[in-house]
Backbone as a ProteinNet text record, in pm:
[ID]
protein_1_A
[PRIMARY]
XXXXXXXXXXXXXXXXXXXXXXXXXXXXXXXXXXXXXXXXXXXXXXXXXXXXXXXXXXXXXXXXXXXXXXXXXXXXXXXXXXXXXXXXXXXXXXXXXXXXXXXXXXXXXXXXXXXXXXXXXXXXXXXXXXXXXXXXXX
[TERTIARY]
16108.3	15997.4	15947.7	15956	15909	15798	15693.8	15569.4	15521.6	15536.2	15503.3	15535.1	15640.3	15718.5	15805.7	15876.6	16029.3	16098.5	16199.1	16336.1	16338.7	16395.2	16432.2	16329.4	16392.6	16361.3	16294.3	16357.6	16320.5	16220.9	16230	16168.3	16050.9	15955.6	15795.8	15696.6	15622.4	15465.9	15444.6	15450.9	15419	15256.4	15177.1	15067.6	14964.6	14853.4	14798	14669.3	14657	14534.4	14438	14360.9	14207.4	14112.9	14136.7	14023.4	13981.5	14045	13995	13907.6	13930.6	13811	13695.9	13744.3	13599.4	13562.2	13569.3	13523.9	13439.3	13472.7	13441.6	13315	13338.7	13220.2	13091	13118.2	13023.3	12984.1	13007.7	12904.8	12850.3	12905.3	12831.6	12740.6	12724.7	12611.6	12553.6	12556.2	12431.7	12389.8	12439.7	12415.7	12288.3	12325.6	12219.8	12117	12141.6	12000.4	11926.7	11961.6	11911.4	11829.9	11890.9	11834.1	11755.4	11752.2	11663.8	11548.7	11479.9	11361.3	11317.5	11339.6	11272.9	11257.3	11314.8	11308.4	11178.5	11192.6	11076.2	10937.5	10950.8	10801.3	10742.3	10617.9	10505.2	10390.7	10310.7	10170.2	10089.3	9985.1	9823.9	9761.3	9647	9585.8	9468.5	9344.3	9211.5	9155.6	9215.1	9165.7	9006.9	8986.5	8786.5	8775.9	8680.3	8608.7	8628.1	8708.8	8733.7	8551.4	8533	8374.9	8418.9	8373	8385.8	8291.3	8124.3	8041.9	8102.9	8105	8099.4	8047.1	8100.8	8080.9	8042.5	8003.1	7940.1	8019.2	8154.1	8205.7	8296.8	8331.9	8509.6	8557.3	8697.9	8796	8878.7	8853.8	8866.5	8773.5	8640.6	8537	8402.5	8316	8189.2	8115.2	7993.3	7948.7	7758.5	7719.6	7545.4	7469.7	7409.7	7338.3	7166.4	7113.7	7004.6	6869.2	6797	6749.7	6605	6547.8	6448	6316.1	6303.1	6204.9	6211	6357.3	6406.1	6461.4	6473.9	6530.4	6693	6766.7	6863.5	6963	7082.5	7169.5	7305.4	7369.8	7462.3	7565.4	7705.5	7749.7	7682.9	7538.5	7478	7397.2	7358.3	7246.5	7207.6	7028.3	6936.9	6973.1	6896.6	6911.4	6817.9	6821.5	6704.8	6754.1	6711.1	6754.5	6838.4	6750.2	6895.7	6969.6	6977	7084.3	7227.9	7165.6	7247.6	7332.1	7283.2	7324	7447.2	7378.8	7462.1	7573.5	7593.4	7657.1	7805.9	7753.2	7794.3	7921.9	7818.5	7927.1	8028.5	7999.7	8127.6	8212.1	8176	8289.4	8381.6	8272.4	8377.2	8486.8	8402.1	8483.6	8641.7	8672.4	8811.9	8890.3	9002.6	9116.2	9128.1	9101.2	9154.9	8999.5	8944.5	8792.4	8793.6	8689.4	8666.8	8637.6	8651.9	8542	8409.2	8327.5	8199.3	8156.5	8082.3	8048.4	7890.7	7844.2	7710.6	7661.1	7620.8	7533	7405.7	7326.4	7203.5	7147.6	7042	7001.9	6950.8	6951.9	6912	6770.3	6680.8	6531.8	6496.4	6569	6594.5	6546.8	6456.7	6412.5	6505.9	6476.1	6580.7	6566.3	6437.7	6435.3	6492.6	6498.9	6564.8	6705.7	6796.4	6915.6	6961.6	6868.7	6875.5	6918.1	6823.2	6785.9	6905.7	7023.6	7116.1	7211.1	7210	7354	7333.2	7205	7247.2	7214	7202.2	7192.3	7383.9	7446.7	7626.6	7642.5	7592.2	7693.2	7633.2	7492.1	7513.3	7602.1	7655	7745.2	7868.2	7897.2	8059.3	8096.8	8083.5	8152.9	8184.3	8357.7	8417.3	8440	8472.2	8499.2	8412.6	8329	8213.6	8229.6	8210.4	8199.9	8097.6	8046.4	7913.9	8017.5	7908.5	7916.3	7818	7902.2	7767.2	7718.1	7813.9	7721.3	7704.9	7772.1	7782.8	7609.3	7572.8	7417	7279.4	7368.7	7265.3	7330.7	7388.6	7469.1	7318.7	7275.2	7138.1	7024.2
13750.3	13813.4	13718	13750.2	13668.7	13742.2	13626.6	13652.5	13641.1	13665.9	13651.8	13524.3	13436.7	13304.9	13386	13293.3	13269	13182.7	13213	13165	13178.8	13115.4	13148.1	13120.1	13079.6	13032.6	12924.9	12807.6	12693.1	12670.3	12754	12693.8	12636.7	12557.3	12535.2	12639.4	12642.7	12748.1	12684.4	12754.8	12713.2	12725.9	12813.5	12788.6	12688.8	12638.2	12546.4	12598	12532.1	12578.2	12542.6	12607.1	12584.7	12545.5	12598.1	12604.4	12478.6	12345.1	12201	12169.2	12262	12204.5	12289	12398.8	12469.4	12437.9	12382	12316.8	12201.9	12103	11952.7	12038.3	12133.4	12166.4	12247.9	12293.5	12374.9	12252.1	12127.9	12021.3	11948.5	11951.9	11882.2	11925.6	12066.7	12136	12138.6	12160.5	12163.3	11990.8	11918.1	11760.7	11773.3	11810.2	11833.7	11885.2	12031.9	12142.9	12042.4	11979	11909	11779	11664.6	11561.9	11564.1	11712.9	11724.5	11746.5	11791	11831.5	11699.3	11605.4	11526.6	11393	11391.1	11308.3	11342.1	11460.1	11552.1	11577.2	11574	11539	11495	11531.9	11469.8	11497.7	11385.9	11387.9	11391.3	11425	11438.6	11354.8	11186.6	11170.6	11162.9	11209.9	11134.8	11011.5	10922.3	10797.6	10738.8	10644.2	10648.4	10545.5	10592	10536.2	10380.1	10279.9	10166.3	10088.6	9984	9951.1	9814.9	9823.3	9706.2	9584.8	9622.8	9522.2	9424.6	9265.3	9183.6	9141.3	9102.4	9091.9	8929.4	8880.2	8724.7	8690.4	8764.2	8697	8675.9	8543.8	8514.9	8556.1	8589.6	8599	8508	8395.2	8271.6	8220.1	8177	8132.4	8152.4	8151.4	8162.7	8052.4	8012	7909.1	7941	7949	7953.9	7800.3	7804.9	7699.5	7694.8	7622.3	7632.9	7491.3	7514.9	7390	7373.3	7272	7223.7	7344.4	7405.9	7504.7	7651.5	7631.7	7777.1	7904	7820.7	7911	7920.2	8041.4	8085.5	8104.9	8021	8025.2	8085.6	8193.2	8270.4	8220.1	8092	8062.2	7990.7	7940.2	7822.1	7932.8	8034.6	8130.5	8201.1	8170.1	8184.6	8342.9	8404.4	8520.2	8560.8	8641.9	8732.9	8769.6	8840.1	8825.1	8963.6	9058.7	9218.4	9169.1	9066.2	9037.7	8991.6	8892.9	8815.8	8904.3	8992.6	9118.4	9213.7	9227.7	9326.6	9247.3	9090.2	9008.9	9010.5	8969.5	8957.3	9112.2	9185	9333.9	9350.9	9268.6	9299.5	9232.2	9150.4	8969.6	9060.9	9109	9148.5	9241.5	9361.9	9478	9412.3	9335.4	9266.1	9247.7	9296.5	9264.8	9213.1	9070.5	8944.7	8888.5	8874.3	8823.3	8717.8	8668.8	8508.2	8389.1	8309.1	8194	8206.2	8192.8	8180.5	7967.5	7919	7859	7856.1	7778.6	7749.9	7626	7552.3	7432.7	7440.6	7360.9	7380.1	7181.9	7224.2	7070.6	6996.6	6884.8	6814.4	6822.5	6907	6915.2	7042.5	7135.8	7252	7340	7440.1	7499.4	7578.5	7520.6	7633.8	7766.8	7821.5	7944	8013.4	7949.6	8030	8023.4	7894	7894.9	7992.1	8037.9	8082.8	8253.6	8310.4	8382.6	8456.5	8317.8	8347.1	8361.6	8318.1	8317.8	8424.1	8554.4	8655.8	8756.5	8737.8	8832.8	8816.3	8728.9	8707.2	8757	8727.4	8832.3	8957.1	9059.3	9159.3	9248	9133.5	9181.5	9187.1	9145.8	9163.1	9014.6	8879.8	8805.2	8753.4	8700.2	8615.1	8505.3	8477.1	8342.6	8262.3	8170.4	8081.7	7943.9	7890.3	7726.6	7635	7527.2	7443.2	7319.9	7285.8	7165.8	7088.9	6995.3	6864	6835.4	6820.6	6825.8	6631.2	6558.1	6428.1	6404.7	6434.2	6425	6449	6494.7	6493.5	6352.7	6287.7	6178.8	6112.3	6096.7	5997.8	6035.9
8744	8810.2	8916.7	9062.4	9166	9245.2	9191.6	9271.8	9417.2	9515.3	9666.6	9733.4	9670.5	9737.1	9786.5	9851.6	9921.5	9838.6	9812.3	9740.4	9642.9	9512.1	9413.5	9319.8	9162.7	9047.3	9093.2	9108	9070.2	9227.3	9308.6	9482.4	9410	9495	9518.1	9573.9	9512.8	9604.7	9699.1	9804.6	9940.6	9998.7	9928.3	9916.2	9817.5	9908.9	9867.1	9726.4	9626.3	9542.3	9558.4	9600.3	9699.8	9537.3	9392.6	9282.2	9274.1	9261.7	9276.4	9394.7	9509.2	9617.4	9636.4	9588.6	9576.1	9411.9	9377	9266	9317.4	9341.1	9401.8	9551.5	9579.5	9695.8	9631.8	9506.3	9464.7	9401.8	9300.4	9253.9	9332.8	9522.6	9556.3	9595.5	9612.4	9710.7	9557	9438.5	9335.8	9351.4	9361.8	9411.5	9521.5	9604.1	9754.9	9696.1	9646	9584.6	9544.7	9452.6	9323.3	9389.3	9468.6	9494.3	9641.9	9793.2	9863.2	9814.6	9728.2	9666.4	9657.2	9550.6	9513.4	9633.1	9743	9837.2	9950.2	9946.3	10021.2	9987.4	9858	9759.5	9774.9	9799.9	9829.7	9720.7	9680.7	9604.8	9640.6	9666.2	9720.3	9629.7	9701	9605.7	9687.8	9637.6	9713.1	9659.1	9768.8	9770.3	9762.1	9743.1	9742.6	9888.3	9924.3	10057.3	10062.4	10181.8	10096.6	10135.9	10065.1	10073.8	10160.1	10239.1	10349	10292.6	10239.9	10215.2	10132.4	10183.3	10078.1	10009	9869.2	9737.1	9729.8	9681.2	9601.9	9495.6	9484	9351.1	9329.5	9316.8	9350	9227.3	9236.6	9147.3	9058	9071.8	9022.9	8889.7	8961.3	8902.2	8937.4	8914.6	8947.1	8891.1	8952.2	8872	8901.2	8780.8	8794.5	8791.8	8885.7	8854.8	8782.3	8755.4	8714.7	8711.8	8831.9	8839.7	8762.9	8771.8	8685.3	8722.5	8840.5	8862.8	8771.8	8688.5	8686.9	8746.6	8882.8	8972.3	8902	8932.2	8899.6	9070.5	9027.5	9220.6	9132.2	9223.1	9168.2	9265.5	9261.3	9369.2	9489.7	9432	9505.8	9640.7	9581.7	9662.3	9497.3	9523.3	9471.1	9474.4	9343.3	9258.7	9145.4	9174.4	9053.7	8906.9	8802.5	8652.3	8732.8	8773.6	8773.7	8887.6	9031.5	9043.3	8970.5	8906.7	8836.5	8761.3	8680.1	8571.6	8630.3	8794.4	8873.5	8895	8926.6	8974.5	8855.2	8721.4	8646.5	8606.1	8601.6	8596	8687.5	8803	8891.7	8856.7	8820.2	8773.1	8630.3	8582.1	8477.8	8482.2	8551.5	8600	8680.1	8721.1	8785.5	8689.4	8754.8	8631.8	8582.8	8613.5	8525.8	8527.5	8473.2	8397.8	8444.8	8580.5	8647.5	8547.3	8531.4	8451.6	8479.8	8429.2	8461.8	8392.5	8533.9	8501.7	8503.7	8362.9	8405.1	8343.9	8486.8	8537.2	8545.6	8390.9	8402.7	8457.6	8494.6	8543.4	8427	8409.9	8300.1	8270.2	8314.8	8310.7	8313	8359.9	8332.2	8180.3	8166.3	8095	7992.8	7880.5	7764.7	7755.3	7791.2	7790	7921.3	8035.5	8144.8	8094.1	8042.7	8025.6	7906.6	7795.2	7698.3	7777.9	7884.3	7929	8006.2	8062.8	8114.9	8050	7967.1	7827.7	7789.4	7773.2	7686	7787.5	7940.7	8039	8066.3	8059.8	8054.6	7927.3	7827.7	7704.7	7741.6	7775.4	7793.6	7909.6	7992.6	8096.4	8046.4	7941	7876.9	7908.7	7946.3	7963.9	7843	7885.6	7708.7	7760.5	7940.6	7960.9	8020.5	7956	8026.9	7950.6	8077.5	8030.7	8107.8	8017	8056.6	8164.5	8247.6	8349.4	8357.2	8389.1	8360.6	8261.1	8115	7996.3	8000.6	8039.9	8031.9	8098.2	8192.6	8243.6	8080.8	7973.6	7851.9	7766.7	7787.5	7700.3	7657.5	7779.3	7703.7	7619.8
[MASK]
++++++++++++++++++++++++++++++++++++++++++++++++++++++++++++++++++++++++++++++++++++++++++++++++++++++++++++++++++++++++++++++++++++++++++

């Protein structure tokens, strides 16, 4: 039984089998479908207004001072108890939690320093450390 060749039994098909390339063209065009979408994608986010004003509070460390009048310096500029509070919340709010230092003067009032230690724990701080404790040796 001879199907639409030329020559005999044993000849070759002289036509080519197209099913391997339209095979290999239909995975690549589901290839295309599939990976134009997600290149084209776009997300919508609303961003927040960026705040230009600067801030008083490094990311590093901070350091309070506290002199014999009771004045309170946040970074060596004088400050109020709800500054300080506001000051403090920002310090914390940062990713990585600043040091807080605090430098009281050797004549310096226990109740203002007392005053500042639990206005910093109500701000959330865990990292604070004293300076100048060698100025009490005597």
């Amino acid at each position: 039984m001879s199907v639409g060749g030329g020559g005999g039994q044993g000849a070759p098909i002289m036509d080519i089998n197209t099913t391997p390339l339209i095979d290999v063209m239909l995975v690549l065009l589901i290839m295309f479908i599939i990976t134009i979408p997600i290149q084209t994608h776009a997300v919508k986010l609303d961003l927040p207004v960026p705040n230009n004003t600067p801030t008083n509070v490094d990311p590093v460390f901070n350091q309070i001072d506290i002199d014999f009048l009771g004045n309170i310096y946040w970074n060596k500029q004088e400050v109020d108890e709800p500054r300080l509070l506001q000051y403090l919340k920002t310090a914390v709010a940062l990713p990585t939690q600043p040091e807080l230092r605090l430098k009281p003067e050797g004549l310096a009032r226990y109740e203002v320093v007392d005053k500042v230690m639990a206005t910093a724990q109500q701000a959330g701080v865990t990292k604070m450390g004293f300076v100048g404790n060698e100025q009490y040796a005597n």
